[in-house]
C-alpha positions in Angstrom: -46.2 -20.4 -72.4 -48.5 -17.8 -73.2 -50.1 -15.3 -71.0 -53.3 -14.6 -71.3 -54.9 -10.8 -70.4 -58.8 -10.2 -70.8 -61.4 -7.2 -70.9 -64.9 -7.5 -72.2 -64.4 -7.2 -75.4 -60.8 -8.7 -76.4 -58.5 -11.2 -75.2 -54.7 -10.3 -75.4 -52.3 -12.9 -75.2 -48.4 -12.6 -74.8 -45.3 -15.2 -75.1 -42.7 -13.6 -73.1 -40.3 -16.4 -75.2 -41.1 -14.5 -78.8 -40.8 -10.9 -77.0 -37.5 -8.8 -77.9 -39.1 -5.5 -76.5 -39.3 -3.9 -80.0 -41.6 -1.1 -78.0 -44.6 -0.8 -80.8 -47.2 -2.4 -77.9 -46.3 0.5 -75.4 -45.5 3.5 -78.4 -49.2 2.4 -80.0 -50.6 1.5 -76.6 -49.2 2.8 -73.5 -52.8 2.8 -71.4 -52.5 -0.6 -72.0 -49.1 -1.5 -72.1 -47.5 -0.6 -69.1 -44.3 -2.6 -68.3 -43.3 -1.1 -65.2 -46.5 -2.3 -63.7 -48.8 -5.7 -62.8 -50.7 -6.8 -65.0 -48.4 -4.9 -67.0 -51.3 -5.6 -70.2 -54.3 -4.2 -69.2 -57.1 -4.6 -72.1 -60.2 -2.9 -70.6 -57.8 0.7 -71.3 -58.5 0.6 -74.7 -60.8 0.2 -77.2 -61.0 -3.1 -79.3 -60.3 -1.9 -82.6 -57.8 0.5 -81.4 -55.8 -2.6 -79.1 -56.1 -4.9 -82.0 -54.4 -2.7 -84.7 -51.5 -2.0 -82.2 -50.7 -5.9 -81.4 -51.2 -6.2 -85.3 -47.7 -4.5 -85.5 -46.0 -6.9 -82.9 -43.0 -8.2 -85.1 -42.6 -11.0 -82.6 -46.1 -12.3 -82.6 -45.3 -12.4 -78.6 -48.5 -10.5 -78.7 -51.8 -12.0 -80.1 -55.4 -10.8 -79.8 -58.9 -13.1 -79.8 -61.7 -10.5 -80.4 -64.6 -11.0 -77.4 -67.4 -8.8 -78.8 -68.0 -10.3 -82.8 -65.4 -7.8 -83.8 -62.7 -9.5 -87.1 -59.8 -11.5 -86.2 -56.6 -10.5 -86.9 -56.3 -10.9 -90.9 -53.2 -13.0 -91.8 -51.4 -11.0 -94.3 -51.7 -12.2 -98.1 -47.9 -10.2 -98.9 -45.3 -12.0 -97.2 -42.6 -9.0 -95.9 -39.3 -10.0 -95.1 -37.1 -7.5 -93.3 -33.8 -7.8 -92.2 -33.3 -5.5 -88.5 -29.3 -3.5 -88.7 -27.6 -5.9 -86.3 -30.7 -7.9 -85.0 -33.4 -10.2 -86.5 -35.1 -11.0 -89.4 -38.7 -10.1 -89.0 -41.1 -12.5 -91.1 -44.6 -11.5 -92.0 -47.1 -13.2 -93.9 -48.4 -16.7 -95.0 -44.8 -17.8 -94.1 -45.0 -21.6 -92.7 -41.6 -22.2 -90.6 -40.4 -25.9 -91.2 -37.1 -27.3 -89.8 -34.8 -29.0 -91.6 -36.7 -32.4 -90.9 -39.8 -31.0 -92.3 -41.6 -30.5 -88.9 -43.8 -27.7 -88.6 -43.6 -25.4 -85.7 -47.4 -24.8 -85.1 -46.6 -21.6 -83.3 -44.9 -19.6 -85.6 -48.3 -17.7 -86.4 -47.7 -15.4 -89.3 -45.6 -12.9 -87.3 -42.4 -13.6 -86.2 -38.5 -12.8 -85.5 -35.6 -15.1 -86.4 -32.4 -15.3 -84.9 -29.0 -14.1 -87.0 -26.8 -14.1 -84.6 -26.6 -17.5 -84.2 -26.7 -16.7 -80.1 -30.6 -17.5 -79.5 -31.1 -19.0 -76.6 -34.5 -19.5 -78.3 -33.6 -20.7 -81.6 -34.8 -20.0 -84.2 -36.5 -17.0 -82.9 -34.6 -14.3 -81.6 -34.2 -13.4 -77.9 -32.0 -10.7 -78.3 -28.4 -12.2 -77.3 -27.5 -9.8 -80.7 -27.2 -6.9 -78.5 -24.9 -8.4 -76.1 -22.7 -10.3 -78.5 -21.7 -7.6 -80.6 -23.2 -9.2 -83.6 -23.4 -7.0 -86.9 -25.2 -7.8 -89.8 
């Protein structure tokens, strides 16, 4: 269920499901993301360009951008990156399409996104950060 937060020139859009709070939205943003507050995205803080390069480095893809004024779309990366977190996730980036074991195709994967290792995941097969209360090293 995504959330959708809009200015005049870019629509922001957030899955709380995909979020693990990995912090780069309010480091590279904090005008706009403000998570003590509601809305707790506000888009019209920022420039476009600016706002779209920070959701860019969402690991999740729990953040998403649709540009309002002509401006480029978010380029899907032609490298696929795969990169294991100490104790947490496996963060996925690229041209990366996620098929279960039946072969169905989960549409909303998008081309950023966090796996669970823990095998906790209340959200499998994304992670949802039961890691950090589990203990779970890896």
């Amino acid at each position: 269920m995504r959330k959708t937060y809009d200015s005049p020139t870019i629509r922001v859009t957030y899955d709380p499901r995909k979020c693990i709070h990995a912090k780069r939205c309010v480091e590279g943003s904090p005008d706009v993301f403000k998570p003590g507050e509601r809305p707790w995205v506000q888009p019209e803080n920022a420039d476009a360009d600016a706002l779209a390069a920070t959701i860019a480095r969402c690991p999740t893809g729990s953040l998403r951008f649709e540009r309002l004024d002509g401006g480029p779309a978010e380029a899907v990366p032609t490298e696929i990156v795969l990169s294991l977190q100490k104790d947490g996730p496996l963060y996925v980036r690229g041209p990366v399409p996620m098929v279960d074991a039946a072969g169905n195709r989960w549409e909303d994967a998008g081309h950023r996104y966090a796996l669970c290792r823990c095998g906790g995941s209340g959200n499998k097969p994304y992670c949802d950060n039961t890691h950090l209360t589990m203990g779970f090293e890896g």
